[in-house]
C-alpha positions in Angstrom: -209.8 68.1 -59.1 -207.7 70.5 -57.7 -209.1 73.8 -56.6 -208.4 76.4 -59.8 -207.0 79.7 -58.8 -210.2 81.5 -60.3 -212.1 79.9 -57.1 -209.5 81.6 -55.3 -210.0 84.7 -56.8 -214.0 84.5 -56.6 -213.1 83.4 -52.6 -211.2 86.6 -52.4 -214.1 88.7 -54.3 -217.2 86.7 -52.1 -215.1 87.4 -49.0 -214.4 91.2 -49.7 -217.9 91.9 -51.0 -219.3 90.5 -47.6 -216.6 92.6 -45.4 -217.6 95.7 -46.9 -221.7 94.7 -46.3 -220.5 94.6 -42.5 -218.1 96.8 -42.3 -219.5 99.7 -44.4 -215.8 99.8 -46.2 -216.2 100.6 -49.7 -215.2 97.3 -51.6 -212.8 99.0 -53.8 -210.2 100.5 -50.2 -210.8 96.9 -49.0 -209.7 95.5 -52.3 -206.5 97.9 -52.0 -206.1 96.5 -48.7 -206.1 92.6 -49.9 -203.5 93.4 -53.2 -201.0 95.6 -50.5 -200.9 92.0 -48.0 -200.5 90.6 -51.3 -197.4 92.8 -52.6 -195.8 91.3 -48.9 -195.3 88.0 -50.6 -197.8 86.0 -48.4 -195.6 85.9 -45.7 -196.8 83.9 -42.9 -197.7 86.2 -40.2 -198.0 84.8 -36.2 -202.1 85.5 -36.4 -202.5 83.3 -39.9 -200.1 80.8 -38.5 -201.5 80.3 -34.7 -205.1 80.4 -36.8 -204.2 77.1 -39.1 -201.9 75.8 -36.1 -204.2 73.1 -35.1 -204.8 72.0 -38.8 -201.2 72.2 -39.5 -200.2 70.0 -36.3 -202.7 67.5 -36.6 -201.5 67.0 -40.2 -197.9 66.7 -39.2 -198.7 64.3 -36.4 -200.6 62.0 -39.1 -197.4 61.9 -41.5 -195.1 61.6 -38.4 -197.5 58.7 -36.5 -195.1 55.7 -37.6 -191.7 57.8 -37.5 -190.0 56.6 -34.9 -189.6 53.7 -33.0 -193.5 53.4 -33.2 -193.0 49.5 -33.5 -195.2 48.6 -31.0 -197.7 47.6 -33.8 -195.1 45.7 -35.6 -197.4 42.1 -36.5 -196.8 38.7 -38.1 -199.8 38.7 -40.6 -199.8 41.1 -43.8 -202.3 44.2 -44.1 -203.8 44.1 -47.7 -204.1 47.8 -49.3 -205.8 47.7 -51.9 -204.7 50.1 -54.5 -200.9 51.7 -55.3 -202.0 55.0 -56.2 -200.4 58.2 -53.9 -202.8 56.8 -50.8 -201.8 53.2 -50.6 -198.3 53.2 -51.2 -198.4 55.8 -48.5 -199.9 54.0 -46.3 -197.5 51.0 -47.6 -194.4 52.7 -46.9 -195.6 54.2 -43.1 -196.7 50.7 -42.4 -193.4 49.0 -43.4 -192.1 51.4 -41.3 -193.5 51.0 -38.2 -192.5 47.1 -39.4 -196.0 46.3 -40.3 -195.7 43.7 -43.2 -198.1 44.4 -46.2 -199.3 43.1 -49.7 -200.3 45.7 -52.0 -202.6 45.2 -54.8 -203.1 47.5 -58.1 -205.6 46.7 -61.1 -203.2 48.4 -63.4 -199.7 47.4 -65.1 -198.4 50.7 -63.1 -198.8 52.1 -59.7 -199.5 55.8 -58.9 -203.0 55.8 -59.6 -204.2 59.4 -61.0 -200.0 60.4 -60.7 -198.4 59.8 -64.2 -195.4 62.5 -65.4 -194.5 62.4 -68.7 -190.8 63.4 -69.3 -189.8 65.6 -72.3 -193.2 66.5 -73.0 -194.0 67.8 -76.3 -190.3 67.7 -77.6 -189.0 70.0 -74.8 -186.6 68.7 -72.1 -189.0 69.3 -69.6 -191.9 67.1 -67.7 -195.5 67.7 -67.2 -198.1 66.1 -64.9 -201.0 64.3 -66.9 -202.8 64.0 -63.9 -202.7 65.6 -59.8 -200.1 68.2 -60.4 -200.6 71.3 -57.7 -199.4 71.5 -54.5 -201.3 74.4 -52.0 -199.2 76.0 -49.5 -200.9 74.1 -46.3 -200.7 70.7 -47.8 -198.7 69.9 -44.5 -198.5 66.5 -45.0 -197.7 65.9 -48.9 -195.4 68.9 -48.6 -193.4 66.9 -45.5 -193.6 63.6 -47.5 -192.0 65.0 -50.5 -189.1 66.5 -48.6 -188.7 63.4 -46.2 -188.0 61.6 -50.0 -185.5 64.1 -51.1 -187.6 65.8 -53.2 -187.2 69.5 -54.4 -190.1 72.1 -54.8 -190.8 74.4 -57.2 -192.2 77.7 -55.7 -194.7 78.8 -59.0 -194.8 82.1 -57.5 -191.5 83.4 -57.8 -190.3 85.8 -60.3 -193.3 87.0 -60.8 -193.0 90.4 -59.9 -195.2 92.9 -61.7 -197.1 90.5 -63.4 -200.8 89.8 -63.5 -201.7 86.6 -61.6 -204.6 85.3 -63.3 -206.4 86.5 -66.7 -210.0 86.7 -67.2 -211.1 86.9 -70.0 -215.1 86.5 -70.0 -217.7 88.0 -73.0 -214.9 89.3 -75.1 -212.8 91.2 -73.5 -210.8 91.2 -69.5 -212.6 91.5 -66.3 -210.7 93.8 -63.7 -211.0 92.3 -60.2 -213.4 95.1 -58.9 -215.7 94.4 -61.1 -215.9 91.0 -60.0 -216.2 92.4 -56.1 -219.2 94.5 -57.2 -221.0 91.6 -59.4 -220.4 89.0 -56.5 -222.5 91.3 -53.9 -225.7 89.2 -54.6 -224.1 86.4 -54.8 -223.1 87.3 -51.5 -226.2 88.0 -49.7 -228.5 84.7 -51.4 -225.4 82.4 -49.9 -225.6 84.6 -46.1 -229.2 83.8 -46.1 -229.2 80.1 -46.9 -226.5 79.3 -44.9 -228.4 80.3 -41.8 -231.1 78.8 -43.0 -229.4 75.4 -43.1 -227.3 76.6 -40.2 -228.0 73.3 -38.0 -227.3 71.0 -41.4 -224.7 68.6 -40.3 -224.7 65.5 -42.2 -227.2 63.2 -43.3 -228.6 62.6 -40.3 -230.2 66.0 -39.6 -231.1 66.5 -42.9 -234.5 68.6 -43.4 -236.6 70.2 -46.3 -234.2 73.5 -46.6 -231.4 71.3 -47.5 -233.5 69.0 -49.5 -234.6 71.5 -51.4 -231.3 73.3 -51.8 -230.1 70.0 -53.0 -232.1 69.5 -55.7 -231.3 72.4 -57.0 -228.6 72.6 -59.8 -226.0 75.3 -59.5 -227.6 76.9 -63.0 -230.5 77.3 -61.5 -229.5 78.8 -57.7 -228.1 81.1 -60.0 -230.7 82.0 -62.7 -232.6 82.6 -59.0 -230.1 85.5 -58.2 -230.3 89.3 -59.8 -226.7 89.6 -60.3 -225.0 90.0 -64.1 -225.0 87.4 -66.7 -221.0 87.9 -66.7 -220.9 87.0 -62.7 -223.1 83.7 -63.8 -220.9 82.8 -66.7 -217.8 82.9 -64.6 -219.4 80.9 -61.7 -221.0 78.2 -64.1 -217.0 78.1 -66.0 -215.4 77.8 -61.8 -217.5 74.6 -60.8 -216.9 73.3 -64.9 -213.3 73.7 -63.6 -212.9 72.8 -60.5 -215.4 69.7 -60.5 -215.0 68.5 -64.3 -218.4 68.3 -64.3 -221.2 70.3 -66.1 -223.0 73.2 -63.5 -226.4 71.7 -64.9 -225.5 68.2 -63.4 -224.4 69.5 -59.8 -226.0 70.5 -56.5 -226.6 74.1 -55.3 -224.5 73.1 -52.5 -221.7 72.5 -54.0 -221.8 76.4 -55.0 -223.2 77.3 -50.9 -220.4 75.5 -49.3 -217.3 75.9 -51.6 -218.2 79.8 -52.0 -219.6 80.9 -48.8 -217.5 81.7 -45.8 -218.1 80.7 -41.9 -218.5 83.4 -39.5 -215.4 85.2 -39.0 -213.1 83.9 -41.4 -212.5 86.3 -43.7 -209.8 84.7 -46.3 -208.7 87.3 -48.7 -206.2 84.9 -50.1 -209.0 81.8 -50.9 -208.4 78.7 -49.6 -206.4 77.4 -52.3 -203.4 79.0 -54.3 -201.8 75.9 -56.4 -198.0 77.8 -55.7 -195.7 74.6 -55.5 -194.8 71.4 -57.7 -192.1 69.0 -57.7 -189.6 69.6 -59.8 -189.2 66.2 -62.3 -192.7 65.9 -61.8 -195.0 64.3 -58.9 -194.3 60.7 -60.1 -191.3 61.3 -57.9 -193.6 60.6 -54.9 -194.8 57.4 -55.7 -192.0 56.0 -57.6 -189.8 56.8 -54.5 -192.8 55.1 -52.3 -193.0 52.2 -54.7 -189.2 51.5 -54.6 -189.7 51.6 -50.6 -192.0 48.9 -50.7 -191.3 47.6 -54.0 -190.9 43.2 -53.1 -194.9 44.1 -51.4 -196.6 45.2 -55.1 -198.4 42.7 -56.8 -199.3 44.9 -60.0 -202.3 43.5 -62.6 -204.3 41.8 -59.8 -207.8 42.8 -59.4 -209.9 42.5 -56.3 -212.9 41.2 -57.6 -215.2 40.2 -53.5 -214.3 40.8 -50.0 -216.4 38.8 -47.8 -216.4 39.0 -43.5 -215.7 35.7 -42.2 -217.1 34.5 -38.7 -214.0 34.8 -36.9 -213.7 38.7 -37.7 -211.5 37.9 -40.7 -212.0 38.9 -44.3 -212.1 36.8 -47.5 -210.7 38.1 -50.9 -211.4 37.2 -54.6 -208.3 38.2 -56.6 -207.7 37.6 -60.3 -204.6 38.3 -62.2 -204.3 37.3 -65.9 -206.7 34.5 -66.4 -206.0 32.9 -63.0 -208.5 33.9 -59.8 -207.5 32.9 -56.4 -208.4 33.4 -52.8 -207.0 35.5 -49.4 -207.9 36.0 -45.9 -206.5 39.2 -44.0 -207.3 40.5 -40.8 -206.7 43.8 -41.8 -207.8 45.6 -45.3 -207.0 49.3 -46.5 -208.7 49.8 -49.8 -207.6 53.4 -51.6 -210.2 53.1 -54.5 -212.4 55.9 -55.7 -216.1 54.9 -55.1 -216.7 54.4 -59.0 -214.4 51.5 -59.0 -215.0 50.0 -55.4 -218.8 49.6 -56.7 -217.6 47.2 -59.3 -216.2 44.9 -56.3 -219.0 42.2 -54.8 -218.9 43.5 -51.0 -219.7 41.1 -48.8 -219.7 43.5 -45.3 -221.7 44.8 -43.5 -221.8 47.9 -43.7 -223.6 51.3 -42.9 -226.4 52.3 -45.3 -225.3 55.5 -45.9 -221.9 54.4 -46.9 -223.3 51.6 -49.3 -225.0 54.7 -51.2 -221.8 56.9 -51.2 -220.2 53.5 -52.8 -223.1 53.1 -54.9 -223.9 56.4 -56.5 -220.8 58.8 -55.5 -219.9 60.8 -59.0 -216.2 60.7 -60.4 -215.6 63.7 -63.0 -213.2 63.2 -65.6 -211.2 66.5 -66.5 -208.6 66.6 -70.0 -205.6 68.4 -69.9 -203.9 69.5 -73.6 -200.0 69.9 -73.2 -198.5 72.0 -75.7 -195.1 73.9 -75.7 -193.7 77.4 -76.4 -190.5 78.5 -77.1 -191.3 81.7 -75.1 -193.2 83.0 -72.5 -195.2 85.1 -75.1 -197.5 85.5 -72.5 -195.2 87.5 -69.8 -195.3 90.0 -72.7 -199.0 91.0 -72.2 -198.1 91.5 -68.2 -199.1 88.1 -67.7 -197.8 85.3 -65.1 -199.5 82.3 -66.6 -203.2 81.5 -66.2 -206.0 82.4 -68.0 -209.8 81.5 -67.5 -212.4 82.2 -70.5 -215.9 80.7 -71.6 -214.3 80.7 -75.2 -213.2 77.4 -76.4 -211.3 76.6 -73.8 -211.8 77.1 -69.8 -208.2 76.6 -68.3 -204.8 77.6 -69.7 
């Protein structure tokens, strides 16, 4: 799911309790400090820019890499992506470009996978995203695709001045920020401490007990282990509810260690997410646009049901469509599916045992979104912007 701007707010809290543990700054000047950079706008400034320039480049070289003349790789034989969701009519359309034939295969009667806009939603005239709708400020690449299409964004952030952010509301009643700075503190200092104790944790391959352990351990219980306020652990448990569509119970600690925690030195007041653009019409735009591009390649309704390696480095593919099953043999396959469908697929590769478990046993979430309409914004009356987290009966508006 997409990051929920209550991470970002707990980011912002986790970061500004642990600057004022080092710094000796009493969390509420540092929190006056973080909402003055914020009155600025989030401008840009040279040190944030030069600090995510590498990020930023590498991204833009990736969406640029077939622009260009890059016909070099330009080949006879088709590359099969599998999928025609945002991923694999992407890399559809940068393959056609670089003049890289393709065929394109999608389960469904429509492509754009987990991207579906309904127009004139709930009787208005407007459209809403069933499924990914945000857009973060350093999504380089999506933002560059979706202005390379012609497509127009809509800055969430604007004409907003005055107005409360985010609500939340959590055990009745509204939590001010800086209460949320103080509660976070031993949350702070349980994450500092097993960070460096998994400190040489890199993958799988250096795994060892501390992170084992950690592991094991559900996010309820890391923080039923921590003496902080039963308000700080409600709001945490509702975060990874949102932000993973999955139940706190269910996941690892480390989701909670990692997400949360900070690296040395990178103090982020602003999180690491802050959902401020969509497109305006809706994201469908993307991979309707994409799918026209590359529209004669899309064989919608056909299945990949084996993919077997053939002696001569080639590949094999079962397809069905309808009642009818047929074979294929590629050089080159891209497949774009999320693990919980590729492990329905008979593989037939050889591949590394530590990716045949991630295919095997890799959670997907589902999350629900309820669309309902308002004739006003009743909720710019209350000093409110938009959002509002609770652990009432809902967790999100």
């Amino acid at each position: 799911m997409g990051k929920s701007s209550l991470m970002t707010m707990l980011r912002r809290a986790y970061g500004i309790a642990r600057m004022s543990k080092k710094t000796g700054i009493p969390s509420d000047e540092l929190l006056g400090m973080v909402r003055e950079a914020q009155s600025n706008k989030f401008r840009t400034t040279r040190r944030r820019l030069l600090q995510g320039g590498l990020g930023f480049a590498g991204a833009m070289a990736a969406s640029n890499f077939f622009k260009g003349g890059q016909r070099a790789m330009a080949q006879q034989t088709p590359v099969l992506i599998v999928g025609a969701g945002i991923a694999g009519l992407t890399a559809a359309y940068r393959l056609t470009q670089a003049g890289v034939p393709v065929n394109i295969i999608e389960a469904r009667n429509r492509v754009g996978g987990r991207i579906k806009t309904m127009a004139k939603v709930a009787g208005t005239f407007l459209s809403a995203d069933l499924g990914g709708e945000y857009i973060d400020s350093d999504h380089a690449i999506i933002r560059s695709l979706a202005a390379e299409l012609g497509l127009t964004e809509v800055d969430l952030f604007a004409n907003q001045e005055g107005l409360v952010g985010t609500g939340y509301y959590f055990g009745g009643r509204f939590v001010p920020e800086a209460e949320l700075v103080a509660d976070v503190a031993p949350v702070v200092e349980r994450i500092e401490a097993d960070l460096e104790a998994i400190d040489e944790f890199e993958d799988y391959t250096t795994l060892f007990p501390e992170v084992i352990e950690l592991d094991n351990l559900s996010i309820t219980e890391y923080l039923d282990s921590i003496e902080t306020t039963p308000l700080m652990r409600q709001i945490l448990r509702v975060t990874y509810s949102v932000l993973y569509a999955s139940d706190p119970d269910v996941q690892s600690s480390l989701n909670l260690i990692y997400f949360l925690g900070l690296e040395e030195g990178t103090f982020a007041p602003f999180g690491i997410s802050d959902e401020r653009y969509v497109i305006q019409g809706g994201n469908q735009q993307i991979t309707n646009q994409l799918a026209t591009f590359v529209s004669g390649s899309i064989e919608t309704g056909t299945v990949l049901e084996s993919i077997s390696s053939l002696s001569d480095g080639r590949y094999q593919v079962s397809l069905r469509s309808g009642h009818s099953s047929f074979d294929r043999i590629y050089e080159r396959i891209v497949i774009t599916l999320p693990f919980s469908v590729l492990r329905e697929v008979q593989i037939n590769v050889d591949l590394p045992p530590a990716k045949r478990l991630a295919i095997d046993t890799m959670g997907y979430a589902p999350g629900s979104k309820l669309i309902t309409a308002y004739r006003d914004r009743i909720w710019r009356d209350y000093g409110f912007s938009s959002d509002v987290y609770s652990d009432v009966g809902f967790q999100n508006i």
